[in-house]
C-alpha positions, 0 to 999 in steps of 0.5 A: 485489541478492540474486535472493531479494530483492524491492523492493515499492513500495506505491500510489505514485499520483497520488491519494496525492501533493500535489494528489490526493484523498487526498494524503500530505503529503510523498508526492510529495517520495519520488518520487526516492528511490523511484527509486533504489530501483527502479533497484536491484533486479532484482525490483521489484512495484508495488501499484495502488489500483483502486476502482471508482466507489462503493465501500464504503470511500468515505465518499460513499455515506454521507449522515451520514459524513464523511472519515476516520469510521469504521464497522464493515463484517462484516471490522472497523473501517474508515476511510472515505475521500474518493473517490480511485484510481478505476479509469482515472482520472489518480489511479489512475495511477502518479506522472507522475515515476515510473520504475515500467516495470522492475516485473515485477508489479503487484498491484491492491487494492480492486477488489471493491466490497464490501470495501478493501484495504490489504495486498499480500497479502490484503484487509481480510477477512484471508482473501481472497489477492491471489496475492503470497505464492504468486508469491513463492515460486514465484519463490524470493524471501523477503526482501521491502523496502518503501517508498512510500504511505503508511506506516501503512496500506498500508505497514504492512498489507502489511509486516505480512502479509510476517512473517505469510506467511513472508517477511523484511521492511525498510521504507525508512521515509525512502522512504515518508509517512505519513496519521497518523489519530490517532497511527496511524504511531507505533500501526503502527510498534510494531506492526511492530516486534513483528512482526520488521519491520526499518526500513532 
């Protein structure tokens, strides 16, 4: 592939396959061709979902919330989530079929306690970097294609982010699933679609 263009595989974790905390329907059925993809690239990047126990955006530390409420946190709105992907746990690893070890990088997102994180290149504050966009550049990769879990959150979030720091941007949209918490897959992939995203 192009030396500009880079594979980014979002959150592909056993949490968010069947049988996890915070299971994607159909997550665990795009393992394959998610695999297909990595053997495709020569720059391939990995995000890792990393809670630590309690976190904010779980809706256990909230006597009178439930699964998938919201609330508003001082960044905006946020979904409040089962507790998943907690650091070092079986959930927070990759998927057990997953061919990640040609991946030269991998960006762990939703570590601070007080805030989530969504996106590869920033938090859900909008302001705080995670240090993709400038490995990027350094590397001298502007095109950026996309896949894994799930579509309309982390996957959009980071798309979204791509167009906005710069970098071109495909979403695989076969090789990704999506959560669609009323009706947010079709709302993201407008969403994308306004931003110059392109669906591969």
């Amino acid at each position: 592939m192009d030396s500009k263009t880079a594979l980014l595989v979002i959150d592909m974790q056993n949490d968010f396959c069947e049988g996890g905390a915070l299971a994607v329907e159909g997550g665990t059925s795009i393992v394959p061709l998610v695999n297909k993809l990595i053997a495709g690239y020569d720059h391939v990047i990995l995000t890792q979902d990393w809670h630590p126990q309690g976190h904010s955006s779980f809706a256990s530390q909230y006597e009178d919330k439930a699964p998938f409420e919201t609330i508003e946190m001082p960044y905006g709105e946020q979904v409040l989530w089962p507790d998943h992907c907690l650091q070092g746990t079986d959930g927070a690893a990759f998927h057990r079929e997953l061919e990640w070890t040609t991946a030269q990088l991998v960006i762990r997102k939703g570590f601070r306690r007080e805030i989530d994180s969504y996106s590869a290149f920033r938090e859900n504050d909008r302001e705080t970097p995670t240090g993709l966009a400038g490995y990027l550049r350094e590397r001298g990769i502007d095109d950026l294609v996309l896949c894994g879990l799930a579509f309309d959150y982390c996957v959009a979030w980071s798309a979204l982010d791509a167009r906005r720091f710069g970098f071109s941007a495909r979403v695989v949209e076969e090789a990704t699933a999506a959560i669609d918490l009323d009706g947010s897959k079709a709302k993201m992939r407008l969403a994308m679609e306004e931003a110059g995203v392109r669906f591969a």
